[in-house]
C-alpha positions in Angstrom: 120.7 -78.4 80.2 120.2 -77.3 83.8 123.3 -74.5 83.4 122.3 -73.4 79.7 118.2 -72.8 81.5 120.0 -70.9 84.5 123.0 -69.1 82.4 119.9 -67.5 80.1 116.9 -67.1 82.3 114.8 -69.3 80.3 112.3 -72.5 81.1 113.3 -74.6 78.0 116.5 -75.2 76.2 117.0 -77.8 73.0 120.5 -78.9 72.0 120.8 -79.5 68.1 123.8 -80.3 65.3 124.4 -77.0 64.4 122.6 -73.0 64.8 120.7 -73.9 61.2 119.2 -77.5 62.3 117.8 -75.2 64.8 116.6 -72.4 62.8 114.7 -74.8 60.4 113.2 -77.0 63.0 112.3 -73.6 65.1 110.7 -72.3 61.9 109.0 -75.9 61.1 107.7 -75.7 64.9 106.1 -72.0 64.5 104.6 -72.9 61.5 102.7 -75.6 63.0 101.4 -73.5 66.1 100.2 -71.2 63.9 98.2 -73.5 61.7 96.6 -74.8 64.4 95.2 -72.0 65.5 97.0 -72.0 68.8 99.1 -69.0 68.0 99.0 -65.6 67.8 98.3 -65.6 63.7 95.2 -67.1 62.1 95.9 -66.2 58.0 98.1 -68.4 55.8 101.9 -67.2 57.3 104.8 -68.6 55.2 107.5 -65.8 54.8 110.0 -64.7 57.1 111.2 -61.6 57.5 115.2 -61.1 57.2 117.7 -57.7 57.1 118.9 -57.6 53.5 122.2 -58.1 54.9 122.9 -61.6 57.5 124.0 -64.8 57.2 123.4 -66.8 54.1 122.8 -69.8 56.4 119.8 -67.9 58.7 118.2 -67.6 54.7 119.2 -70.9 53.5 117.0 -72.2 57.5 113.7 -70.5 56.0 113.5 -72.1 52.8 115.1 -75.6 53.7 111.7 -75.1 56.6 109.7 -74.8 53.6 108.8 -70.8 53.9 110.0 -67.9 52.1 112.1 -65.1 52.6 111.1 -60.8 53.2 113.3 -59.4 52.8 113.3 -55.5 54.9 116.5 -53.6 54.5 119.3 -51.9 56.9 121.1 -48.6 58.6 124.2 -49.6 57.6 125.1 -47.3 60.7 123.9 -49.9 63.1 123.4 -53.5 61.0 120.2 -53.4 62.1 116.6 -53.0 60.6 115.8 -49.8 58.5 113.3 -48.7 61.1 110.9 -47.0 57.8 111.2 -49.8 55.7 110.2 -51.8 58.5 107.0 -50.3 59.0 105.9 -50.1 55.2 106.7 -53.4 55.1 103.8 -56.1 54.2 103.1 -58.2 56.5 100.1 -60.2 56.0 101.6 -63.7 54.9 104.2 -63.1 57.4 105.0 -65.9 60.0 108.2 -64.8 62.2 110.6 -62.0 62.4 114.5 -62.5 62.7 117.0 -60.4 64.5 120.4 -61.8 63.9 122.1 -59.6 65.9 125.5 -59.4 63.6 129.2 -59.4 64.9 127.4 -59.4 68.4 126.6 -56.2 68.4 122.2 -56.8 69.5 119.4 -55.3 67.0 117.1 -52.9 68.8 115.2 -56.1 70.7 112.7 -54.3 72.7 111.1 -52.5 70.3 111.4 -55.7 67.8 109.9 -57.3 70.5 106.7 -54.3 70.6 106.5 -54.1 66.7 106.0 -58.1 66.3 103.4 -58.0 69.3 101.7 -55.8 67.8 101.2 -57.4 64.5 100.7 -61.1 65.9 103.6 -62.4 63.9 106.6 -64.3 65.9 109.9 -62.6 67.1 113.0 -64.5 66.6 115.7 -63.7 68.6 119.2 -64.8 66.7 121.8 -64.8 68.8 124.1 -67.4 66.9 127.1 -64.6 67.0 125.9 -62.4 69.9 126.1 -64.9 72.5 127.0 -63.1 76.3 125.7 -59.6 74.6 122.9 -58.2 76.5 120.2 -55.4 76.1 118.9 -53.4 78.8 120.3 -56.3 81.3 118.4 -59.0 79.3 120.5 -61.7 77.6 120.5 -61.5 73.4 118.6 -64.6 72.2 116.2 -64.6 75.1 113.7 -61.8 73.5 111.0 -62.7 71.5 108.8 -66.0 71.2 112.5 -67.7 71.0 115.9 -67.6 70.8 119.1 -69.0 69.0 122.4 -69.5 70.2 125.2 -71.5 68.1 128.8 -73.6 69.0 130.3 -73.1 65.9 133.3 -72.2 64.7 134.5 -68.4 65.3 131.5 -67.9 68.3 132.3 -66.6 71.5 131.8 -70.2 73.0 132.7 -72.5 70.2 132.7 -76.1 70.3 133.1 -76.5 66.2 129.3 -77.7 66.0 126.3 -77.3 68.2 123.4 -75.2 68.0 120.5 -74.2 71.1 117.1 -73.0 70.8 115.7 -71.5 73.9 112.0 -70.5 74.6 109.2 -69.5 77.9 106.5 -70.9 75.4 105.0 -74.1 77.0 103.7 -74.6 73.3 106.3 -74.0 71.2 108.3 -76.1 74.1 106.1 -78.9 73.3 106.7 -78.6 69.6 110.6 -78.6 70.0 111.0 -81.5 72.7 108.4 -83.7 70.1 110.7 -83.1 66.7 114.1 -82.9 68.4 113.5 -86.4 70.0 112.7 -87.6 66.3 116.3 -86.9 65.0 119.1 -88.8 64.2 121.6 -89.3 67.3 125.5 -89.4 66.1 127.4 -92.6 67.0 130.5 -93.3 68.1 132.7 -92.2 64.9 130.7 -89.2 64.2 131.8 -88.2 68.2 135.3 -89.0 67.3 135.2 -86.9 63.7 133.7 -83.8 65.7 136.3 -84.3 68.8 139.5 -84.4 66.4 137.7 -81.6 64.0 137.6 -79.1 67.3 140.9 -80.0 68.2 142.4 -79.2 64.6 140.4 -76.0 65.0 141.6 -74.9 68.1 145.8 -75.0 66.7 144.8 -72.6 64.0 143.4 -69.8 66.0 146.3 -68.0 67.0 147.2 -65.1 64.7 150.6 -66.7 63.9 149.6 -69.3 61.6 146.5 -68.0 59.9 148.3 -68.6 56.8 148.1 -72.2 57.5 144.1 -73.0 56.6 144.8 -70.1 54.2 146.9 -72.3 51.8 144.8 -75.1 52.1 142.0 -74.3 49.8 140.6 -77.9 50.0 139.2 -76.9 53.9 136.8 -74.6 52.7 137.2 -72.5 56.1 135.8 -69.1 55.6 133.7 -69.7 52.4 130.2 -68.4 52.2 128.2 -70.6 50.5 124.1 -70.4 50.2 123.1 -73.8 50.6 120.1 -76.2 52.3 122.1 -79.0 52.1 123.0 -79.9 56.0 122.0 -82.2 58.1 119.2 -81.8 61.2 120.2 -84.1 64.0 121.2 -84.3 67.6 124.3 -82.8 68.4 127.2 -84.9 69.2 127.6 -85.4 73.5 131.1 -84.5 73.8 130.7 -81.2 71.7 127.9 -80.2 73.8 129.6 -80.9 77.1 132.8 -79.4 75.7 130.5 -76.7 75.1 128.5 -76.6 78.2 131.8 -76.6 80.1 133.6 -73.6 78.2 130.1 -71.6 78.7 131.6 -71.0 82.6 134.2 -68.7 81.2 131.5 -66.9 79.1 131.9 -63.9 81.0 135.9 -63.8 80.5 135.8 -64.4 76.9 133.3 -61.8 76.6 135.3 -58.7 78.4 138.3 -60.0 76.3 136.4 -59.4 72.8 135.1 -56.1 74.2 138.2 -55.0 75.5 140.4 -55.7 72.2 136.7 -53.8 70.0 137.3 -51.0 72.4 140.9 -50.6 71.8 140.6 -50.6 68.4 137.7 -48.3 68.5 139.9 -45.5 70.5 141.8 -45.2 67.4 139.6 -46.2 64.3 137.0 -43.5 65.1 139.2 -40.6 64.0 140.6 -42.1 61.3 138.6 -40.6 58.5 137.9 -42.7 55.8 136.8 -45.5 58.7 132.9 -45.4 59.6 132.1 -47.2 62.7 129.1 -49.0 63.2 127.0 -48.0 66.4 125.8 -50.1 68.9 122.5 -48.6 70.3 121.4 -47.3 73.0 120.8 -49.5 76.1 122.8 -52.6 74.3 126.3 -54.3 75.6 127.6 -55.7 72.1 129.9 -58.5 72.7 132.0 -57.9 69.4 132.3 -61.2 67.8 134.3 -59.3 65.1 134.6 -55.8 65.2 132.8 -54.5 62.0 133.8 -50.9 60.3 132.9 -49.7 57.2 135.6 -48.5 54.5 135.0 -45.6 52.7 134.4 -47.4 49.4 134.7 -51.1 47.9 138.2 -50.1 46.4 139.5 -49.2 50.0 138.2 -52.2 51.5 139.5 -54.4 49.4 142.7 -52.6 49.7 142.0 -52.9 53.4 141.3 -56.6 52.7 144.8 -57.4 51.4 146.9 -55.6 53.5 145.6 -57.0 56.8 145.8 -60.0 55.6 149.3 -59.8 54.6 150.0 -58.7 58.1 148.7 -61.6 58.8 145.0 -59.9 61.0 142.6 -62.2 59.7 140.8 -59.5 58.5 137.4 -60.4 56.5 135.1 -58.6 54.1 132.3 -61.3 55.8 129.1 -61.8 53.6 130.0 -60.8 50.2 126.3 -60.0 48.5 123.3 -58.5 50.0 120.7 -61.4 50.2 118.9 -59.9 47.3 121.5 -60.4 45.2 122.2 -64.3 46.2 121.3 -66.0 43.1 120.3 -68.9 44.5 118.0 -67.1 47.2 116.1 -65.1 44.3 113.4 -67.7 43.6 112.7 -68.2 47.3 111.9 -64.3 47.7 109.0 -63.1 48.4 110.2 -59.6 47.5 113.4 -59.9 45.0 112.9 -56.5 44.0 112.7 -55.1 48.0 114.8 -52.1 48.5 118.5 -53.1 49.9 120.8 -50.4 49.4 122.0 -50.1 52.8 121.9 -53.9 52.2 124.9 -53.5 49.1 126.1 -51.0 50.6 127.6 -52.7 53.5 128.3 -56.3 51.4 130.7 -53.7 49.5 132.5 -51.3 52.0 132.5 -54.0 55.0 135.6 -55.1 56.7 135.5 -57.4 59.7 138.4 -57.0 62.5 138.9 -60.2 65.0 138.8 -59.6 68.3 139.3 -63.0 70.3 141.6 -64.4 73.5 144.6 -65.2 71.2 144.7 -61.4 69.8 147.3 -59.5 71.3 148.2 -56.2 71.8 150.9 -56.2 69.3 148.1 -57.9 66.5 145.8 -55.3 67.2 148.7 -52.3 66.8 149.7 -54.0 63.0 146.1 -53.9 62.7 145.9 -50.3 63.5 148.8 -49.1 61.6 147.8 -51.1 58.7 144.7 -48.9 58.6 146.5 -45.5 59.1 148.9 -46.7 56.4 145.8 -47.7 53.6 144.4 -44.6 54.7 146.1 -42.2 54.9 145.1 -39.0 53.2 141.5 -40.2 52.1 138.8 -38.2 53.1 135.5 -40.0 50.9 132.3 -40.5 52.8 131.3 -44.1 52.1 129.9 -44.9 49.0 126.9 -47.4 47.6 129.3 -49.5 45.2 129.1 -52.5 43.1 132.8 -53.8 42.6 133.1 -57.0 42.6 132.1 -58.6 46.2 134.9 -60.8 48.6 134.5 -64.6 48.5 135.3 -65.2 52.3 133.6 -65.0 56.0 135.1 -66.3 58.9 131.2 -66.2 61.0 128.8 -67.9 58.5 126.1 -69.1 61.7 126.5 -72.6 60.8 
């Protein structure tokens, strides 16, 4: 716990199962503060507000916590908040706001950070995919009234399971160390299910032999799936300290994804039918998965199929907009919010990897693969409605 306090700057750090036992115990914990009377908030506050396009899991942590979801939609240019519909956006019952801080690639924290101030409502900072991505020299998932950082599968530190909540709130700190000493601790064959599960995990990694969980349909790897149905408990020791030991070579793992995003970048910002997406100004993304958008749904699932083929792991990620998760809807405090930029992304999306085992000769097929789909197209990007992709590689578990 010592090296996860000193790694991010912060006084208190809570080890949990998974990025979504933390999410719903952090929300439970906020809740509380704020009916007391000891916060920030004084009015009844029990929606969250969430980009129309994240994680179905960060959703799935608000209602399993008993809240409901606003949602406030994107700039598909940059993942993050529509800065308008941000500020038009009511705010009265609301409790917390989330960054989640997609692909690793940070939201625009410090002013995040001002707008929630300013309101009295709770910053969130989700860092579950943008762990070792910094903003204006301040670690992601150390802004706000508290932070998120996950050990799942596909992060930049991954241990299979294992989440972190992180805050400089005595309160809140309070809060966290009384409910996280009230959960379930794993025993001995729940220790020895998540050690052989993060073995198995680590020989299907390279490139080579993506097809293997591919043809396996009964793994389930990759599936997004909107559910509340998962477990709150203490994480399982030899996770964490496989974690807390592969969190030295933070730093390495994170020049490797930003080298391979950057040299893929070189090339996929003049191909024409390819829109980047922008980190902004001041941030150090650390590219969990390099994100691009295809010019339509048709391309990218062209796109989708070909790199796949080639054997890239390519992914379309999160295949609806959260308002258009059917079993989200009746947990919405707005199902009827504006979220084009929201579809818009869920349909044109495609999601390039970008880890230690991609090499140089992955990431040209990658390349050419694009140049070869797209050759000749010249569309802008289009708001589409074909029929969304049914995998993600990410999903914040």
């Amino acid at each position: 716990m010592d090296d996860l306090r000193e790694r991010f700057g912060v006084e208190h750090a809570f080890l949990l199962s998974t990025g979504r036992a933390g999410m719903t115990l952090l929300l439970g914990a906020l809740r509380r503060l704020a009916g007391s009377g000891e916060s920030r908030v004084g009015t009844v506050r029990d929606e969250v507000v969430l980009p129309t396009y994240t994680c179905y899991s960060v959703a799935a942590s608000v209602v399993k916590a008993g809240l409901r979801v606003r949602l406030v939609d994107i700039d598909p240019s940059t993942l993050d908040y529509d800065v308008d519909r941000l500020h038009d956006t009511d705010l009265s019952r609301t409790l917390a706001i989330v960054a989640t801080n997609l692909y690793g690639l940070p939201g625009d924290l410090p002013a995040l950070s001002r707008f929630a101030s300013a309101r009295g409502i709770f910053l969130v900072d989700d860092a579950a995919q943008a762990m070792g991505a910094r903003v204006g020299g301040r670690a992601s998932g150390t802004w706000g009234d508290a932070g998120l950082f996950s050990f799942d599968k596909g992060k930049n530190v991954s241990a299979i399971d294992g989440g972190v909540l992180v805050t400089h709130s005595e309160r809140l700190a309070e809060a966290l160390r009384h409910d996280v000493g009230q959960l379930h601790r794993p025993g001995t064959g729940e220790s020895l299910g998540g050690v052989l599960k993060a073995l198995g995990y680590a020989t299907l990694l390279r490139p080579s032999v993506y097809w293997i969980p591919n043809r396996i349909p009964q793994l389930g790897l990759g599936r997004t799936v909107f559910t509340t149905e998962y477990p709150i408990e203490q994480p399982i020791p030899a996770l964490t300290a496989l974690a807390i030991t592969m969190m030295r070579r933070l730093d390495a793992f994170t020049r490797t994804r930003q080298a391979n995003a950057a040299a893929m970048l070189g090339e996929l910002s003049a191909v024409p039918a390819i829109r980047t997406v922008r980190p902004l100004a001041g941030s150090t993304p650390v590219y969990l998965r390099l994100p691009v958008l295809a010019a339509n749904a048709v391309m990218r699932d062209t796109l989708l199929a070909a790199l796949n083929d080639a054997g890239i792991g390519a992914s379309g990620s999160y295949p609806r907009s959260l308002a258009d998760v059917p079993d989200l809807r009746p947990s919405l405090a707005n199902p009827d919010a504006p979220s084009e930029g929201g579809r818009e992304v869920a349909s044109c999306l495609v999601t390039l990897p970008t880890h230690g085992l991609l090499t140089a000769s992955d990431r040209r097929r990658a390349l050419d693969t694009i140049a070869r789909v797209t050759a000749g197209t010249t569309a802008s990007p289009s708001r589409s409605t074909a029929r969304p992709p049914t995998k993600s590689p990410v999903c914040a578990e």
